[in-house]
FIVO-57636 format. One line per field, with one value per residue: x, y, z of N, C-alpha, C, O in turn. Coordinates in pm, 1 decimal. Each point is the difference from the previous one (the first is absolute). Layout:
<sites>
nc1 <- [X:...]
nc2 <- [Y:...]
nc3 <- [Z:...]
cac1 <- [X:...]
cac2 <- [Y:...]
cac3 <- [Z:...]
cc1 <- [X:...]
cc2 <- [Y:...]
cc3 <- [Z:...]
oc1 <- [X:...]
oc2 <- [Y:...]
oc3 <- [Z:...]
</sites>
This chain:
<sites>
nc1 <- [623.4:116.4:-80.6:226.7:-190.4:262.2:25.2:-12.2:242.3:-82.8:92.9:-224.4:164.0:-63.2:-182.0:118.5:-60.0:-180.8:-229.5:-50.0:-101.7:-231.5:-149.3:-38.7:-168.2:-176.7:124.8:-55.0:-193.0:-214.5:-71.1:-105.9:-208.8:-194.5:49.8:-92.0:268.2:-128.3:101.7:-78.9:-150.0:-54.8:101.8:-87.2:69.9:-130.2:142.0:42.6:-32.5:84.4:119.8:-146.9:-63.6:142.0:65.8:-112.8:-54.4:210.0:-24.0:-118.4:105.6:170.6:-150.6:-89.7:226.2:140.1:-35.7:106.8:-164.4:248.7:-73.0:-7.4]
nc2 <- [1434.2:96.1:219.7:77.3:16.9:-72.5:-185.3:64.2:58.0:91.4:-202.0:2.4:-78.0:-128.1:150.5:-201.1:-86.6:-75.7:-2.0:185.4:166.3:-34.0:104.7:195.9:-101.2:72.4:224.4:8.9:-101.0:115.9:204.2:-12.9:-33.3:164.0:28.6:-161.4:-13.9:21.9:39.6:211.0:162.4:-31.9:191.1:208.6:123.1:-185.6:-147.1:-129.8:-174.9:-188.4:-175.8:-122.3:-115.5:-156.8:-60.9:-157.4:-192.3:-134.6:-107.6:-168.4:-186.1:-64.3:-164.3:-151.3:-71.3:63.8:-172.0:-148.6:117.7:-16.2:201.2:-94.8]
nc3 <- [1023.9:-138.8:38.4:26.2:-152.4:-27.1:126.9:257.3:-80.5:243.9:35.6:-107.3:164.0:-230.5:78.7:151.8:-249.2:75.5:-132.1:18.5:193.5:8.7:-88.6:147.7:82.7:-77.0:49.2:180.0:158.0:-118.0:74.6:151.2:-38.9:-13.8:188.5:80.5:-65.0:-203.0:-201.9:24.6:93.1:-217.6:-41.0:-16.8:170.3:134.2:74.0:-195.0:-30.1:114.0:-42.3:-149.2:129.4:12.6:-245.4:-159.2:106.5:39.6:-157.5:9.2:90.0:-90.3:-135.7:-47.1:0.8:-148.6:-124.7:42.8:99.0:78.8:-30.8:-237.1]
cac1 <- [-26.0:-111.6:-86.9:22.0:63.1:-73.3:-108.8:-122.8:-39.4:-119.1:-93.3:-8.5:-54.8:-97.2:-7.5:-29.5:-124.9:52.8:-7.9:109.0:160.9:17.2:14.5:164.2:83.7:31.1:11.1:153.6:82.5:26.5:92.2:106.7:0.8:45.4:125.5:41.3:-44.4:-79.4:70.5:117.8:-81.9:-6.3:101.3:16.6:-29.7:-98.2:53.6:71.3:-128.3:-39.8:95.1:38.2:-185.6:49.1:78.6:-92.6:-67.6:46.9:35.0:-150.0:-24.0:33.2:-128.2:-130.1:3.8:-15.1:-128.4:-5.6:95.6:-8.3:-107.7:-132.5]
cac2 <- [37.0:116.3:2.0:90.5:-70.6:96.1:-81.8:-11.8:153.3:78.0:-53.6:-95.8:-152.5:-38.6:-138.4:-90.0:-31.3:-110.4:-92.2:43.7:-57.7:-173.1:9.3:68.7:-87.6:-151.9:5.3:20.0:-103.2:-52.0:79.1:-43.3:-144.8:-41.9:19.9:-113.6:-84.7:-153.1:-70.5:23.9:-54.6:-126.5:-68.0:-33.1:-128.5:32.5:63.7:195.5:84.3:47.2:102.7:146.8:52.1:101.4:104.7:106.3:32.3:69.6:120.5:68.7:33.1:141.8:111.8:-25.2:-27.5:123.2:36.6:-106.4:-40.1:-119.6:-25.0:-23.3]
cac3 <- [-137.0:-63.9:-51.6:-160.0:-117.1:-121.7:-66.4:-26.3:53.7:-114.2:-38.9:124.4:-33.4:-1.2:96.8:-88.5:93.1:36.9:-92.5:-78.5:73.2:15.6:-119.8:-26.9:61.8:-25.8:-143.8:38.6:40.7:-96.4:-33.6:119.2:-45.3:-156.4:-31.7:-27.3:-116.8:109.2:-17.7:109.8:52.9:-27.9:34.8:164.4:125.7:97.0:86.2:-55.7:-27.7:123.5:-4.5:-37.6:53.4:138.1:-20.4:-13.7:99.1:46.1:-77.5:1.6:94.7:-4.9:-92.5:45.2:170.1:-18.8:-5.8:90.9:75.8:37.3:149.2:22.8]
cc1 <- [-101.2:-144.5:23.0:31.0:-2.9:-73.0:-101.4:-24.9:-98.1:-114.1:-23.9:-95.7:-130.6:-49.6:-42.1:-105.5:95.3:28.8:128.9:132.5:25.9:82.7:137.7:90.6:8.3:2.0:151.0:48.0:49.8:103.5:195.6:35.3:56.7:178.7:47.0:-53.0:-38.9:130.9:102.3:-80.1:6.4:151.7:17.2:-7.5:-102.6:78.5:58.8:-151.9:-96.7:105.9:11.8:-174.5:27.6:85.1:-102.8:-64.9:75.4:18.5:-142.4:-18.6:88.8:0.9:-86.8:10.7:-65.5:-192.5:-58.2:47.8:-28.4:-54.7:-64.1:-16.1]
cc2 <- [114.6:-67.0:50.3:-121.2:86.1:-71.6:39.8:178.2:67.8:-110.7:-38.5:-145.3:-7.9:-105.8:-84.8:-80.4:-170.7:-70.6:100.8:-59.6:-145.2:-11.2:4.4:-92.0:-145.6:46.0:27.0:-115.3:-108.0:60.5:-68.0:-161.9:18.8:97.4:-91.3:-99.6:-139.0:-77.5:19.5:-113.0:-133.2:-72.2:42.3:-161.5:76.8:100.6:152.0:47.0:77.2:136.2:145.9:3.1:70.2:104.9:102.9:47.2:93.0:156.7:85.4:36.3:148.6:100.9:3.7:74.7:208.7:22.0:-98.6:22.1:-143.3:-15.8:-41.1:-156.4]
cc3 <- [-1.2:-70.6:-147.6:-47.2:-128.0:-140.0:-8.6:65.7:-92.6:6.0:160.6:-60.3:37.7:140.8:-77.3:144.9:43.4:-80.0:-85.1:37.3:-32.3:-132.3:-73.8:101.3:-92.2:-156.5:40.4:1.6:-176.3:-51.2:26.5:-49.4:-128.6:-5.9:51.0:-89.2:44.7:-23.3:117.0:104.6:-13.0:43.5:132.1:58.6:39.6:90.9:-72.7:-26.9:115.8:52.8:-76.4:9.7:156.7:-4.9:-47.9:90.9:80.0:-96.5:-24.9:163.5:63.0:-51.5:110.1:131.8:11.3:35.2:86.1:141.4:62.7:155.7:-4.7:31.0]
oc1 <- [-99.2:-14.1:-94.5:95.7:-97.0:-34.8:-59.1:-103.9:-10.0:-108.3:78.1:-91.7:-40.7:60.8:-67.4:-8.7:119.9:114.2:81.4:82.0:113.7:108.0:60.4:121.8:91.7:-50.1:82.7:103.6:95.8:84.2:95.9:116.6:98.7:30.0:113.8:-116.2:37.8:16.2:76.3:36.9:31.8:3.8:52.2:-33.3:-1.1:-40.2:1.6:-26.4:-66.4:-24.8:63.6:-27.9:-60.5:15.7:2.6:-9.6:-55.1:18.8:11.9:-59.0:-63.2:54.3:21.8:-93.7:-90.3:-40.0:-109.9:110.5:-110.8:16.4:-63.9:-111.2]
oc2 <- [-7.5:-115.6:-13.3:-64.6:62.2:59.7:-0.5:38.1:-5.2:56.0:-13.7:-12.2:45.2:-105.5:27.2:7.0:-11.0:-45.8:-80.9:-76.7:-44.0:-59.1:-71.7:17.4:-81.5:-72.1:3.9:-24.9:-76.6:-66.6:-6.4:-39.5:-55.4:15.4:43.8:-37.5:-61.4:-66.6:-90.5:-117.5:-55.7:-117.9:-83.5:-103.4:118.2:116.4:107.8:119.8:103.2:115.9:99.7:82.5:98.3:76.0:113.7:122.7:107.6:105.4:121.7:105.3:80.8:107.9:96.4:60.5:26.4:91.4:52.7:-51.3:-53.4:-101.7:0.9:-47.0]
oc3 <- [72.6:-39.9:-77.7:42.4:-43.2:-101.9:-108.0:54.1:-122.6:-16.6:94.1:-81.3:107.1:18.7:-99.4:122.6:-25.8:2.0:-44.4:-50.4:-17.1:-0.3:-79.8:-4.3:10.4:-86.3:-91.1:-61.7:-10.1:-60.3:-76.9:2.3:-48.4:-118.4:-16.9:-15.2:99.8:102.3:33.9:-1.7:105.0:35.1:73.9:-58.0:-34.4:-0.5:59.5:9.9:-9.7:33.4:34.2:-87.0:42.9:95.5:47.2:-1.6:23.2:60.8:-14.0:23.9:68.0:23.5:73.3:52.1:79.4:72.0:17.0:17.5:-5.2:67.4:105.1:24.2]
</sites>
C-alpha cells in the first residue's frame, strides 16, 4: 500500500500523544458496538457472537496489520 491518501492529501496528520490514541481507540471500539443492534445481539447464541468478535478482530487486524509490524 502507498503512503497517498486523498483523504488526507495537502494535510499532514496531527502526532497524537498516548492518552489521545487511547482515546480514539476505545471511541472506535463504542463506535463499532453501537452499529450493532442490542436486539440483534440479544438473540445471538454465545457461540454467533463470538463468532462475529473474531470476524471484527479479523477485519481491524488487516487495518492494523499496515502500521504494526508482526516481529515484535
Amino acid at each position: 500500500m502507498t503512503d497517498h491518501d486523498p483523504r488526507t492529501e495537502g494535510h499532514e496528520p496531527a502526532p497524537l500523544t498516548q492518552d489521545e490514541f487511547d482515546n480514539l481507540v476505545d471511541d472506535a471500539t463504542h463506535a463499532v458496538n453501537n452499529l450493532i443492534p442490542d436486539h440483534l445481539l440479544d438473540e445471538m447464541s454465545d457461540r454467533r457472537r463470538s463468532s462475529l468478535l473474531i470476524e471484527i478482530n479479523d477485519a481491524l487486524t488487516a487495518i492494523l496489520r499496515e502500521y504494526f509490524p508482526s516481529d515484535r
